[in-house]
N, C-alpha and C positions, 0 to 999 in steps of 0.2 A: 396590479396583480396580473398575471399571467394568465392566458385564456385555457392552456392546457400544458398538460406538464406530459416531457417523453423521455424516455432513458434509454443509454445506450452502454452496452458492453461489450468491448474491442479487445480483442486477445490474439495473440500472434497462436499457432495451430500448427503443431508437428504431427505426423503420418506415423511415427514410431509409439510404442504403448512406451508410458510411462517407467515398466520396464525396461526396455530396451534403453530409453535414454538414460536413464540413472546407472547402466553396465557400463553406458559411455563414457561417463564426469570419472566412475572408478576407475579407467582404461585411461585416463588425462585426455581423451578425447572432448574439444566444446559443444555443444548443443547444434552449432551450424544456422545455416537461415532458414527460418519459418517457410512450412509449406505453402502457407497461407493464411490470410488474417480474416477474423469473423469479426462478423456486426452481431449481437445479440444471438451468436450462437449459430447463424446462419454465414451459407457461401457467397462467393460475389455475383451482381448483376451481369448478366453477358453483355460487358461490354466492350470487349475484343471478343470474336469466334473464334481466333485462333489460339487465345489465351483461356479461353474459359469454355469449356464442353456444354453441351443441352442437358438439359434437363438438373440444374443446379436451383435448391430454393435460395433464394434471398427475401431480405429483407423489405417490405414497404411501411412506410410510415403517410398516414394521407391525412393533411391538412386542409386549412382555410384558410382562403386569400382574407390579407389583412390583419389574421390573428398576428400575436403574439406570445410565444411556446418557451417555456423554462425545460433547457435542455438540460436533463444532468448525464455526462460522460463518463465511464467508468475505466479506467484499462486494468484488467483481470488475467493479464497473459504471464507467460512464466516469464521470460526476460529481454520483450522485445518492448523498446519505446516507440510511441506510434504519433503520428502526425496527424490530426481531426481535421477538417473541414467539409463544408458545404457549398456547393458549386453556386456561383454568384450570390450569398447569403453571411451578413457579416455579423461573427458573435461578439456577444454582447456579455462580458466575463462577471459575474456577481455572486460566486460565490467559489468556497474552495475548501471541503471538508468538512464543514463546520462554522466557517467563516467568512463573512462579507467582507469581499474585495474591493477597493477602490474600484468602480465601471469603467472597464475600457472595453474599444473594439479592436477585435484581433480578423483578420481572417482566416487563420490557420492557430491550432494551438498544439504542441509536444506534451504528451503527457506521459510519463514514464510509467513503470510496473505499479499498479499500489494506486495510483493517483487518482482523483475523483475532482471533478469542475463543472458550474451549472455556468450557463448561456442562456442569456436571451435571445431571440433571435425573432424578427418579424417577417411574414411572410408578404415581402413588400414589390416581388417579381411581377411580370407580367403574363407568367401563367404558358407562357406559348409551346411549352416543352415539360417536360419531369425534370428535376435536380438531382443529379448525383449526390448521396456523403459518402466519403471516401477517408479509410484509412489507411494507413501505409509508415512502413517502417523510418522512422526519423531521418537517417543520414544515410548517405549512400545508397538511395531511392532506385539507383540506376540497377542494382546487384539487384533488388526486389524485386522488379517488374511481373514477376508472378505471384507475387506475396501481397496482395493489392485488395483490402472491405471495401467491397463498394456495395451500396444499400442505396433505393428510391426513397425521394422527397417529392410525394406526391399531390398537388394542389386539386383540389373538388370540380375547379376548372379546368384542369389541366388540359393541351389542346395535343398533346404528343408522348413520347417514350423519352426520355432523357436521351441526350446526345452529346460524343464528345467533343473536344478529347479531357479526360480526367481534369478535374482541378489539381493546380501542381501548386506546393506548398512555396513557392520560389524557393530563392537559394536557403536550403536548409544544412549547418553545418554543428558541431558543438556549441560553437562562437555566438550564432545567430540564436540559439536554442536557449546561451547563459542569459543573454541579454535580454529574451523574454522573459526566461523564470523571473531576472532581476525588478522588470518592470510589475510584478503585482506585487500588491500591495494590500495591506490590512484596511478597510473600511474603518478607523478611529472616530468620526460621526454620524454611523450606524445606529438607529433607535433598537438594537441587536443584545443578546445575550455576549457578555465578556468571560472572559476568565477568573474574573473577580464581580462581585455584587457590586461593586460602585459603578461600573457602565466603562470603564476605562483602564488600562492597564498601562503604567508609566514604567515599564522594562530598561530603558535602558538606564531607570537611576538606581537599579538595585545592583546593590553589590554580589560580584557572583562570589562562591564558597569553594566550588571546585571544576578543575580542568583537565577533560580530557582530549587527546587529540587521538582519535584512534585509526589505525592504520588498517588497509586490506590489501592484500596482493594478490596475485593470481596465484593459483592451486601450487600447490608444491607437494612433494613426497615427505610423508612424516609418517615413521616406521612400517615404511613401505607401499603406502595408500597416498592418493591422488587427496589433499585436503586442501581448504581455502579458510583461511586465519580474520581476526583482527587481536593488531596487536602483539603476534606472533602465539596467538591461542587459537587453536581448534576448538569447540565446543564439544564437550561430552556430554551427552545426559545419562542422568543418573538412574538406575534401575528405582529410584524412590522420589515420584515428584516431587519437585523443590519446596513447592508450599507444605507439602505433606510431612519433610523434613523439619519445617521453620518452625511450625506447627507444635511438634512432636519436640522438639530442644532433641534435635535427631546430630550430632558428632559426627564431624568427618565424612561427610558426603558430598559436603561443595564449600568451597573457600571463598571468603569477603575480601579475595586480593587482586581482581581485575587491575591490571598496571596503567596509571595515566598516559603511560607513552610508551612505544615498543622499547621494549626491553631488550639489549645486547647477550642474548644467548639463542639458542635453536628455537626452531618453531614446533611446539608442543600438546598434543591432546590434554583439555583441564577441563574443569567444572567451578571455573572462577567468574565470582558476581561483585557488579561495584556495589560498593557497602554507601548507600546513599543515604544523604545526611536530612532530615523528615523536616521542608519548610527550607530545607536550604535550597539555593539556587544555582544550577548546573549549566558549564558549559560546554559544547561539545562539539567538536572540530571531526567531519568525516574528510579521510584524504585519501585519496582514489589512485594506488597504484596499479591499477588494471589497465585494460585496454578497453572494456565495456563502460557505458552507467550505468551508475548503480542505485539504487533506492532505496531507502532507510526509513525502517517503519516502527515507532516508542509503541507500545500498548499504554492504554492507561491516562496520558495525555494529550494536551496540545502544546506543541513548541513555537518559539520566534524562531524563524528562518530571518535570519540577521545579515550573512554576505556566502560569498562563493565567488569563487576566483580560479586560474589556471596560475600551476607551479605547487610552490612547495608552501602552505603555513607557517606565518612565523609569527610573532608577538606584534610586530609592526603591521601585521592584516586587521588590528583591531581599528585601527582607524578609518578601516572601508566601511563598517559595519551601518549596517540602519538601524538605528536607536530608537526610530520613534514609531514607522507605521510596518515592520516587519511581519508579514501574512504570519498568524498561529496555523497552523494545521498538525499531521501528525504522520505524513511521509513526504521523506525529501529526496529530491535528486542528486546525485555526485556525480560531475561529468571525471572521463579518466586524464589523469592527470591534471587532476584539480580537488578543490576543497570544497565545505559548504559547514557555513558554523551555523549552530543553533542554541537558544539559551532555554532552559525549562525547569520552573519550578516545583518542587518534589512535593507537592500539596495532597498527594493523594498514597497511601499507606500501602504496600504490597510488594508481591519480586511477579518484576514486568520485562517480558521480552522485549530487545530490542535486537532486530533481524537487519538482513536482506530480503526484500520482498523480489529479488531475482532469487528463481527459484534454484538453478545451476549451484550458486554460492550458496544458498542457506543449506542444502541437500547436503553439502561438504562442509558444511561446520560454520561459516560464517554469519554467528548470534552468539550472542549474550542474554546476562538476566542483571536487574539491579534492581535490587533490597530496598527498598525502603520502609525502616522500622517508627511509628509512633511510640517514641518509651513511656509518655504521660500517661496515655490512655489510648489502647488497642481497640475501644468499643467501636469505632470510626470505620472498622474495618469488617464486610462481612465476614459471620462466621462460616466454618465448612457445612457447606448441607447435608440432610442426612444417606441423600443418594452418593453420597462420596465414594470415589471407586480407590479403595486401597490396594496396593501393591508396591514390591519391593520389600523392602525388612519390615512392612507393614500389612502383608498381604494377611495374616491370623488375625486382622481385624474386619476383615470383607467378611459379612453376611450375603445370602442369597438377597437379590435386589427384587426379586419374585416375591418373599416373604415379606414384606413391608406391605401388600397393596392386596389383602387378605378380606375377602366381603364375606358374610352371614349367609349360609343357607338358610335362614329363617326369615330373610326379605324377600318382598316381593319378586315377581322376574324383573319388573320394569326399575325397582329401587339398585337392582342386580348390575344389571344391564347398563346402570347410569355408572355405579359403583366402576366397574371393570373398564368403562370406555374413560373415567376419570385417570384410572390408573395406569392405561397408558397412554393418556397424555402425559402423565406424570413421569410417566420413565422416557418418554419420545423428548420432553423440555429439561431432563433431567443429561441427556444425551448432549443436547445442546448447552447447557450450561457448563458442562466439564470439555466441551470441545476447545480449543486453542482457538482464539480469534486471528 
C-alpha cells in the first residue's frame, strides 16, 4: 500500500479565450503551440529568469524521505501530448484508467489528451536539493522551450531549491513514444476487478462480429466551412438529443448507417450512428491521416488496445496484434500516420460517444455515436430521469424544473430550510447527470 496518494493535471494553456481560438479552426487556421503548460492549474517554477518572469505561482508537492506515493497523472489539455517526469525519480507504472498494468519502470512517460496513469514512485534520493517534475510537449521539445510545467518535489529534508538543468525525456520522437504505448500491458494476474465476473478475460478467442476501420483527416471545406471528418462524415447534432429520439421511436433525425470504411463520395455534414449489435463484439481500426496525435475516447466502456503501427491497415496487421495481455482502458492514442486497433464488447445497452478528445477536431465535427439496443429486455438500461431536460420536437414536454422541488408552508423553518437546500442539490446533481462526460 502506498503511503500517500497525489495527483496531477497537466494541460497544455493557450492565452487566447476559447473564443478567439474556435474563430481560428473556422478560418482553417490550427491552434498553434501552447503558451504554456500547467501542473494542477498552476505556472512553472523559475527555473530560467529569463524564461519565466517573478512572481509566477507554482506548484509544491512536499514529501517524505523513504515514503512511497501513488501518483496519478492526468492530462486534461485541449490537444497537446505531454511528456511526465520527475528529476532523478523512477516511475513505477501500475495502473491505467481502470486497469492494472503489468509493473514496469519508466522514467519518463507520453501521455496524450484524455489519458490517465498512476505511478509508484519512492522517495529514495538523498534529499541534498528539491526535484523538479516537469512537463513538456512530447516531440519536438526544442520548438517548446517556453511551453515547459515545471512544479517542486519537495523532501521534509530537503537541504536546497531544486536545480538544473530540466530532466530531458532523451530522444523523444513518435517511434520512441509507439514503442512505449506498445510495452504496457494489462496485469492478467491481478487479484483486480475484470471485465467480466470470472477474474479473466480470454479476448482474443472471441470471434469479432464487426469491423470498422475509420478514417480522419485534416479539416477540409464542406459547403464552405473548415470541417474534420471520420470516414468522410462531419458530425451533425441534432436539435433533439439522440437518446431523447430513441426514447420517443422519434423518425428521421439520425441514421444507423455509419460506413465501415470511407466511402467513395464527398465529405459530408450527417447524423449517422453505427447500429451496434448488443453482446456482439467490435473491432475497430483508428487510421490517422493527420499530421497531429490523436486520441480516441468510447464513453460507456473498456476496450483492448491490441496493436498500432505506422503506414496504412490492412487484413495482414492482424497478426501483430496482442491476444492475450492487451491494457483495457478507454482512450487511446493514434500516432499520424498510423493505426491503432482496439476490440470492445458491446455489453453495455445505450448510444455512446465515441470522439476526439483533441479538442481542435471534435470542435469540427470529428465524433460519432453508436447504438446499442438490448431487443430482449430494455430493463438493463437506465430509465430518463424525471429532471430530464427536453428540447427539440420535444421541447412541449419541458415542465418548469423549479416546480418539481415545491415544500409546504405549513413546515417548520428548519424542515423548510432542509426541504429547499435538498432541492438544490437536487437540481445541482441533476445538472451533473445530463452533463456529457
Amino acid at each position: 500500500m502506498p503511503d500517500g496518494d497525489i495527483t496531477f493535471f497537466i494541460s497544455d494553456w493557450y492565452t487566447k479565450s476559447h473564443k478567439k481560438l474556435r474563430k481560428d479552426l473556422e478560418k482553417g487556421k490550427d491552434l498553434g503551440f501552447p503558451d504554456g503548460i500547467l501542473i494542477n492549474g498552476f505556472g512553472p517554477y523559475q527555473y530560467d529568469k529569463q524564461l519565466v518572469p517573478d512572481g509566477i505561482t507554482y506548484q509544491i508537492i512536499n514529501v517524505e524521505p523513504a515514503k512511497t506515493y501513488r501518483i496519478r497523472v492526468h492530462n486534461v489539455g485541449i490537444s497537446t501530448s505531454l511528456n511526465f517526469r520527475i528529476q532523478n525519480h523512477n516511475l513505477l507504472l501500475v495502473e491505467t484508467e481502470g486497469s492494472y498494468t503489468v509493473q514496469q519502470i519508466y522514467t519518463n512517460m507520453d501521455i496524450h489528451v484524455g489519458q490517465s496513469y498512476s505511478f509508484l514512485v519512492t522517495m529514495d534520493q538523498n534529499a541534498s536539493t528539491d526535484y523538479f517534475v516537469f512537463a513538456s510537449p512530447s516531440f519536438n521539445s526544442s520548438k517548446f522551450s517556453k511551453a515547459a510545467g515545471v512544479a517542486v518535489l519537495h523532501y521534509s529534508n530537503s537541504q536546497g531549491p531544486a536545480l538544473g538543468p530540466l530532466p530531458g525525456p532523451g530522444e523523444s520522437d513518435a517511434y520512441v513514444s509507439m514503442n512505449q504505448a506498445r510495452s504496457i500491458r494489462w496485469n492478467v494476474s491481478a487479484g483486480a476487478a475484470r471485465p467480466n465476473p470470472q477474474g479473466s478475460f480470454r479476448y482474443g478467442d472471441i470471434t469479432v462480429t464487426d469491423v470498422y476501420v475509420i478514417l480522419n483527416r485534416s479539416p477540409e471545406l464542406i459547403n464552405g466551412k473548415w470541417r474534420t471528418t471520420l470516414n468522410g462524415i462531419s458530425y451533425l447534432p441534432p436539435s433533439t438529443p439522440l437518446k431523447l429520439a430513441q426514447q420517443f421511436n422519434l423518425l428521421g433525425l439520425y441514421k444507423l448507417d455509419f460506413p465501415n470504411r470511407l466511402m467513395n463520395r464527398p465529405a459530408k455534414l450527417d447524423t449517422s450512428l453505427i447500429n451496434g449489435t448488443y453482446k456482439g463484439f467490435l473491432e475497430i481500426i483508428f487510421q490517422n491521416n493527420g499530421t497531429n496525435v490523436q486520441s480516441y475516447h468510447l464513453d460507456g466502456y473498456a476496450f483492448f488496445v491490441v496493436g498500432m503501427d505506422f503506414g496504412v491497415w490492412t487484413e495482414s496487421s492482424r497478426t501483430t496484434y496482442n491476444k492475450w495481455d492487451g491494457v483495457a482502458r478507454s482512450t487511446t492514442q493514434v500516432f499520424p500516420g498510423a493505426w491503432t486497433a482496439i476490440l470492445v464488447s458491446l455489453d453495455n445497452a445505450g448510444i455512446w460517444n465515441l470522439r476526439t478528445e483533441n479538442l481542435d477536431s471534435w470542435y469540427l465535427g470529428q465524433e460519432l455515436y453508436m447504438s446499442v439496443v438490448n431487443q430482449e429486455n430494455d430493463t438493463n438500461e437506465f430509465q430518463l430521469p424525471d429532471n430530464t431536460i427536453y428540447c427539440g420536437v420535444l421541447s412541449s414536454f419541458q415542465n418548469d424544473q423549479a416546480q418539481r422541488f415545491k415544500f409546504s408552508s405549513a413546515s417548520s423553518t428548519s424542515n423548510g430550510c432542509k426541504t429547499f437546500l435538498m432541492a438544490l442539490v437536487a437540481i445541482a446533481f441533476g445538472c451533473f447527470v445530463l452533463s456529457p462526460s
